[in-house]
N, C-alpha and C positions, 0 to 999 in steps of 0.2 A: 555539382549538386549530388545528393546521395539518395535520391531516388524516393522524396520524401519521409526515409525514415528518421526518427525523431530520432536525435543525440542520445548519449546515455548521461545521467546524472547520477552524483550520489547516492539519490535517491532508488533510481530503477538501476544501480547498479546490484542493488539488496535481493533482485529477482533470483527464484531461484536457490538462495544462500541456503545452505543446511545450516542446523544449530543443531545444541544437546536435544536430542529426542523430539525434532521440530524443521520443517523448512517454510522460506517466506514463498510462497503462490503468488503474489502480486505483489509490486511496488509500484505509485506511481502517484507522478507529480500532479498537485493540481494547483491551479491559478487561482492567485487572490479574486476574490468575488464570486466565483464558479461557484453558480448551486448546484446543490447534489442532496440530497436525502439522507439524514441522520435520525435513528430511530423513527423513521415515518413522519421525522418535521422536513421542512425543505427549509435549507440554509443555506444565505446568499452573500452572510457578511465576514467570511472567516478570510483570515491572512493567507497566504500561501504555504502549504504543507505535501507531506509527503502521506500517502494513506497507504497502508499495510494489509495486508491478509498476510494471515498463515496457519499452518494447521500445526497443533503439539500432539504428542502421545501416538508416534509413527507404528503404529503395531496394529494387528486387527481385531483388536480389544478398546483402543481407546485412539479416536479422532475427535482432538476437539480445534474447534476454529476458532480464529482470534483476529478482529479486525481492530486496524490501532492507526489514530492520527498523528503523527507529528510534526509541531510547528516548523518553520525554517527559519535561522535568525541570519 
């Protein structure tokens, strides 16, 4: 047993990742049907995806955040 922490996936491997002038702050799976809040509706019908944060424009002029869903096929 590993001491209940969750496996890495694909998906929350993305933790972390730097990009050009940007890093992902969260990745993380979520299960078909799990509701969760999307712009202030609550939705409980969506397939299984991978949900995103990250911040672009790494400088002390410009943070902008960027939350992103992605399907899983």
């Amino acid at each position: 047993m590993n001491g209940g922490a969750t496996p890495a996936s694909p998906c929350t491997d993305l933790n972390g990742m730097m990009v050009e002038n940007g890093q992902v702050r969260a990745a993380v799976d979520v299960r078909a049907g799990e509701a969760l809040r999307l712009g202030g509706v609550r939705v409980d019908d969506l397939p299984a995806f991978c949900r995103i944060t990250a911040s672009a424009g790494l400088d002390r002029h410009s943070n902008i955040l960027i939350d992103h869903v992605a399907a899983r096929t």
